[in-house]
DOMI-452310 format. One record per atom (N, C-alpha, C): residue in one letter; x, y, z. Coordinates in steps of 0.05 Angstrom, whole numbers, plus 5000, padded with zeros to 4 digits. Example, Ala and Ser with C-alpha at 12.3 -4.5 7.8 and 13.67 -1.06 7.14 Angstrom:
2
A526448865156/A524649105156/A526449345156/S525749555142/S527349795143/S525850015157/
REM end
This chain:
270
X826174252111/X826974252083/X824474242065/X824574412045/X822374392027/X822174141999/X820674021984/X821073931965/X822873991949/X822374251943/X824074381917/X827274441921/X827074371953/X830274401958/X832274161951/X830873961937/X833073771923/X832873781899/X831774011881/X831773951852/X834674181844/X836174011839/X839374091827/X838574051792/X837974151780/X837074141752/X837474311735/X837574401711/X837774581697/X841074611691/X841474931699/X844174921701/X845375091722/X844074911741/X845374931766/X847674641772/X847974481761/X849674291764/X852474451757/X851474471723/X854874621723/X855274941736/X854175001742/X854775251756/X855575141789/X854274921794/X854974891820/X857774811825/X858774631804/X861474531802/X862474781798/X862474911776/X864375181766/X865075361790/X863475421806/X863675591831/X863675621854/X861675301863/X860775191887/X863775111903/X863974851872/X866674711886/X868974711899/X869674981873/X872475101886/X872175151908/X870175381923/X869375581928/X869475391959/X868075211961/X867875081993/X867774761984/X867674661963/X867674341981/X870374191959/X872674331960/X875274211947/X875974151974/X876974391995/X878774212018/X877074012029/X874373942035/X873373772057/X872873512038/X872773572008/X873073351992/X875873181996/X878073371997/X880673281999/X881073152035/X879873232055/X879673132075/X878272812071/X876172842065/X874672632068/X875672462062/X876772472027/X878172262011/X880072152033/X881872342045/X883972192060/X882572022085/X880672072094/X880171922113/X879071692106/X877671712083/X877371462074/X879671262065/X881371372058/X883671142047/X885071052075/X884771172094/X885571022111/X884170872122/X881770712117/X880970542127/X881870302107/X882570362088/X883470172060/X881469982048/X878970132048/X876769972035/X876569932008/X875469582011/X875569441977/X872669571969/X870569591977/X867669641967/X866969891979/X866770081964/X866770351972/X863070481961/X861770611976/X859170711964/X858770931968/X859671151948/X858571461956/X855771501954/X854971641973/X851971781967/X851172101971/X849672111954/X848972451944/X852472561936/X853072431913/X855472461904/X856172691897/X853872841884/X853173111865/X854573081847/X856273371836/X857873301814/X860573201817/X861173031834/X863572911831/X866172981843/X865873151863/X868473301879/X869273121902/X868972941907/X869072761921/X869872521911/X868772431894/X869672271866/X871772271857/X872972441848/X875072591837/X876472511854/X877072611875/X879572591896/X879472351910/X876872191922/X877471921925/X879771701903/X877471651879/X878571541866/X880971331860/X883571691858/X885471581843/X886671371873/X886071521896/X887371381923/X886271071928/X883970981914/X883670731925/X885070521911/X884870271926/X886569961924/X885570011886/X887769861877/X887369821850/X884469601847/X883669461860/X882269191860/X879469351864/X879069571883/X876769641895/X874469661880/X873069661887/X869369701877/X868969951885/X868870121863/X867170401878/X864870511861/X862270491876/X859870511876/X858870851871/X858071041858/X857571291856/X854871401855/X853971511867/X850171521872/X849271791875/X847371851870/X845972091869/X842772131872/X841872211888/X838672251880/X837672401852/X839072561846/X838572781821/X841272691795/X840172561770/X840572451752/X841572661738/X842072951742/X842873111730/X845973221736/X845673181765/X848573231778/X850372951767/X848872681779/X849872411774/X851372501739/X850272521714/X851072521695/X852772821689/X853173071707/X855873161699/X858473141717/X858172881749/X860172831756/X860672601745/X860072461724/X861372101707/X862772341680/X861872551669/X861972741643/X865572821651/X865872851682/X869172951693/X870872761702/X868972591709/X871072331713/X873172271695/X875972181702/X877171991683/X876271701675/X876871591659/X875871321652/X876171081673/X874370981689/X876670841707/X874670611712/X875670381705/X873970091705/X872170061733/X874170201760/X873470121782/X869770221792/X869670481775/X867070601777/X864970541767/X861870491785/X859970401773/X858670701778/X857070801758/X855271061763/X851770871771/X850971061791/X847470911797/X846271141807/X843671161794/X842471451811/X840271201830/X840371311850/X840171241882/X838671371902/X836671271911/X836271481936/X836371301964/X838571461977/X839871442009/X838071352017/X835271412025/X833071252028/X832071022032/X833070932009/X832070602001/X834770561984/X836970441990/X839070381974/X838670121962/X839370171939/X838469971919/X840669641913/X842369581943/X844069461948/X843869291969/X845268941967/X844368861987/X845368812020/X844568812025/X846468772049/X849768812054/X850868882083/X853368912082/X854768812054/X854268932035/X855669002018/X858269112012/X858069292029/X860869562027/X863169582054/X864469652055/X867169592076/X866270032082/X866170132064/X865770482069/X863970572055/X861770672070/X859570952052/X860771142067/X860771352045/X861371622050/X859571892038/X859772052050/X857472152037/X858872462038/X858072662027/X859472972027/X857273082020/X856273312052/X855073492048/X852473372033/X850873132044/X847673042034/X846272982049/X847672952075/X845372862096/X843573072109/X844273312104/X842673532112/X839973492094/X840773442061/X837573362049/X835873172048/X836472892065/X835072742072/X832072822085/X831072652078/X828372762092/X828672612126/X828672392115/X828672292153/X831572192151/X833172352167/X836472182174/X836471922185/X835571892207/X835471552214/X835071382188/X833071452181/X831671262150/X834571112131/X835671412133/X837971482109/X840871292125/X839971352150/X843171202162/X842570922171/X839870772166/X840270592175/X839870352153/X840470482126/X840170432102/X842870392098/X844970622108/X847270652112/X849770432129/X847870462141/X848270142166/X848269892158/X845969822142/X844469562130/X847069502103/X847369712090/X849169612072/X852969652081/X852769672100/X855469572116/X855969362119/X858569322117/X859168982141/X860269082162/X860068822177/X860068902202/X862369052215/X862669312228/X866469382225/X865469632204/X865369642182/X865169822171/X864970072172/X865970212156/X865370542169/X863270772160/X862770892164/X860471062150/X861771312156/X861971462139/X864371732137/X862472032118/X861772162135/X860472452122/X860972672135/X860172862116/X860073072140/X857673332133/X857273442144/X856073612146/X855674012148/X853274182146/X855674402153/X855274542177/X855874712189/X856274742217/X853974942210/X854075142227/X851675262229/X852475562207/X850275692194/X850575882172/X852476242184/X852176142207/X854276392221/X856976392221/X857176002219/X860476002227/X861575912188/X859476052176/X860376082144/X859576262130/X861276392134/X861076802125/X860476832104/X861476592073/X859476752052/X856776802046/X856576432062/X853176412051/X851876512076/X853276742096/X851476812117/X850977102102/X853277202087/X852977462088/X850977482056/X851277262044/X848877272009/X845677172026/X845377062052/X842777102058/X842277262066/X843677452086/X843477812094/X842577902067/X843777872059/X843078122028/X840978102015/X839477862021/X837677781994/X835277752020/X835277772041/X833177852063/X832978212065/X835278312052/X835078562044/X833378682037/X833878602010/X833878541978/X829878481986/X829778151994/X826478181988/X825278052031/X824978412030/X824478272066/X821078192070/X819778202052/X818378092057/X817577852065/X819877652032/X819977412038/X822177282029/X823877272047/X826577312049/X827276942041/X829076962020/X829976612015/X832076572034/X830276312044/X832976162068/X833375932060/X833175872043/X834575582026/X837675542040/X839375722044/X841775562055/X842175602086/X840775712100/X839975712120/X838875422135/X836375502117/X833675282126/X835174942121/X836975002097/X838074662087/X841074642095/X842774662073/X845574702072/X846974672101/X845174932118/X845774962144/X844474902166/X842774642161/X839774712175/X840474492200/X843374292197/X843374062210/X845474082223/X846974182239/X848874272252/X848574202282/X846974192292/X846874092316/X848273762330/X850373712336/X852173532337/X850973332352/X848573392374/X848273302395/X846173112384/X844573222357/X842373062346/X843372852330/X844973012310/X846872822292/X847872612306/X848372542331/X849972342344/X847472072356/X844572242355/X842372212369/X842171972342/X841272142323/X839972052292/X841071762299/X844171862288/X845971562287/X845671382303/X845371402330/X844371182343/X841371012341/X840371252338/X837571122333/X837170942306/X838870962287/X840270862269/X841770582273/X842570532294/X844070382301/X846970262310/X847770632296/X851670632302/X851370742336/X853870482338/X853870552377/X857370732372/X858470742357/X861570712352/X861470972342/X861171322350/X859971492336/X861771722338/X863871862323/X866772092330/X865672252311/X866272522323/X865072802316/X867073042316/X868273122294/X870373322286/X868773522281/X869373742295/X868674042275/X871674052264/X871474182239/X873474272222/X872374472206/X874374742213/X874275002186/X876375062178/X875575192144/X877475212125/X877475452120/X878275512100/X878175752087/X877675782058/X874675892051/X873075952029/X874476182007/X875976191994/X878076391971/X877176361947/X876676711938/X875076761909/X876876971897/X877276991877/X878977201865/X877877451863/X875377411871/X872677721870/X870277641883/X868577771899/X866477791911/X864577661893/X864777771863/X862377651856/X861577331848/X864677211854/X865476871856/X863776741865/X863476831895/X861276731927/X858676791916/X858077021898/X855877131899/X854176961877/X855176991862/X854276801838/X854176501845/X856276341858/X855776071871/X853576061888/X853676221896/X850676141922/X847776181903/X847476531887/X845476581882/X845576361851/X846576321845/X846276211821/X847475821815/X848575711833/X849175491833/X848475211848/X845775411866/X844975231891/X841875291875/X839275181901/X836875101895/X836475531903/X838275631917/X838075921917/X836576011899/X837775951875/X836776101846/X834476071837/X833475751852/X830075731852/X827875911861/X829375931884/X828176181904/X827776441894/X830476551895/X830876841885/X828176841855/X828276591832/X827076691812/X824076621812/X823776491841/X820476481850/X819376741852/X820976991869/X819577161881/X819877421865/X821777301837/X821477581821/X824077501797/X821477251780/X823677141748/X825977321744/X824777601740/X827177741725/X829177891749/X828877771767/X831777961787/X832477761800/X834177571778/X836277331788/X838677411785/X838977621764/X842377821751/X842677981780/X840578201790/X840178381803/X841178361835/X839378051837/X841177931867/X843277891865/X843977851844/X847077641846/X849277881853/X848678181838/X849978401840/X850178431858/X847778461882/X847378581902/X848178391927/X848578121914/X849977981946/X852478041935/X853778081915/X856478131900/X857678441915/X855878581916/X856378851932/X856478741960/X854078661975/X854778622003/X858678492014/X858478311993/X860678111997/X863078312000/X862678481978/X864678701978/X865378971995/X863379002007/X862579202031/X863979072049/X864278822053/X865078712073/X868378572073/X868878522055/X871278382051/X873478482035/X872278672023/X873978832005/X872778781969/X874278941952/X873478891925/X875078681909/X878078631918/X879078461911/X879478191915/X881778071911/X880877751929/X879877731950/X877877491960/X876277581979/X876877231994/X876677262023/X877676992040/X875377032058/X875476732072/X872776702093/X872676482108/X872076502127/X871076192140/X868976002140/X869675762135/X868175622123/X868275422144/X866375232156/X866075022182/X864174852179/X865774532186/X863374402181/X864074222196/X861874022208/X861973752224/X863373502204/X865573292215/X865773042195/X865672892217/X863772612207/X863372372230/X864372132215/X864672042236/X865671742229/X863971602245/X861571372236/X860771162247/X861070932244/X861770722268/X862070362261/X859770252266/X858970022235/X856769902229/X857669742248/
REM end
């Protein structure tokens, strides 16, 4: 992972919500949420919250009494998922880094996390941070995404844009997004971490856009992608977006367009 692959800034937050969300992380948000309410935890701590799709659907499901904690490394996403929130006493907003959590000890009954542990720099670091602010019993609930083959949009918008500039082709969702998929390490991390108690789901969905250029514009324009693409040539950020908008369409058709989408969810006991 590169530096620049955690700067969500500008206006890539709301573009990431506007297009991202629908687009791939509503169902595994709606998964997660549910697996979390079945553990029925009072002290709840999301991390790398982003804008709030996770938030959202947790929420309304937890105990009326509960504590729920909302965190973000990037202060930009943090302030337009509290901007969608409903009003709700139970929520504290904190920008946070997984890292070094700014909380003390078994604190929390559930951290959960959606789609952030891929941008950690060191995962152990991040999970045993994760660990530390557990009690004991506790669960630690994320997930991850499977590998960029067994997720056709953002496999077929990095075809295009390796096309597009083969010299120096952006792998931002490759290299990150998709970069942690390996189940066998993820299980590794966590132990070395300290969770002995460690369950591993693959689960795929299905990615639905009303038009090709839905996918195309979420990836090239709603992720750290758009960093990329406008590194290797400012003025052909419109130009890609067209042209993974065509690929998408070469491939799937011109109209509504469907896909497979796959990702790892774990459950670890602190």
């Amino acid at each position: 992972m590169l530096e620049t692959d955690k700067l969500f800034a500008g206006s890539i937050p709301e573009n990431y919500d506007r297009y991202m969300v629908p687009l791939i992380f509503e169902p595994f948000a709606a998964d997660l949420a549910r697996r979390a309410v079945s553990f029925s935890p009072k002290a709840v701590l999301e991390v790398a919250a982003g804008t709030g799709v996770v938030t959202r659907a947790l929420a309304p499901k937890l105990l009326r009494d509960a504590i729920y904690v909302v965190t973000d490394l990037n202060q930009p996403m943090l302030d337009y998922a509290a901007s969608l929130q409903a009003p709700d006493s139970r929520i504290k907003w904190r920008q946070a880094d997984a890292m070094a959590l700014p909380f003390e000890d078994a604190a929390f009954d559930l951290v959960c996390c959606q789609f952030g542990a891929m941008f950690f720099p060191s995962r152990p670091s991040a999970y045993r941070e994760a660990r530390r602010v557990l009690k004991p019993g506790g669960h630690f609930l994320f997930n991850v995404w499977d590998r960029i083959e067994e997720n056709v949009f953002a496999d077929d918008v990095t075809n295009a844009l390796a096309r597009l500039f083969p010299n120096d082709p952006p792998r931002f969702l490759a290299r990150t997004p998709h970069g942690y998929h390996d189940t066998a390490l993820i299980r590794g991390d966590l132990e070395e971490a300290g969770f002995s108690d460690v369950a591993i789901e693959t689960r795929a969905e299905q990615s639905r856009a009303p038009s090709p250029r839905i996918p195309a514009v979420a990836y090239c324009q709603g992720t750290v992608l758009r960093t990329e693409i406008e590194a290797r040539d400012p003025g052909k950020l419109d130009a890609a977006t067209d042209y993974a908008a065509s690929a998408i369409a070469a491939r799937h058709g011109s109209g509504a367009v469907a896909a497979k989408i796959q990702a790892h969810v774990i459950v670890a006991v602190a």
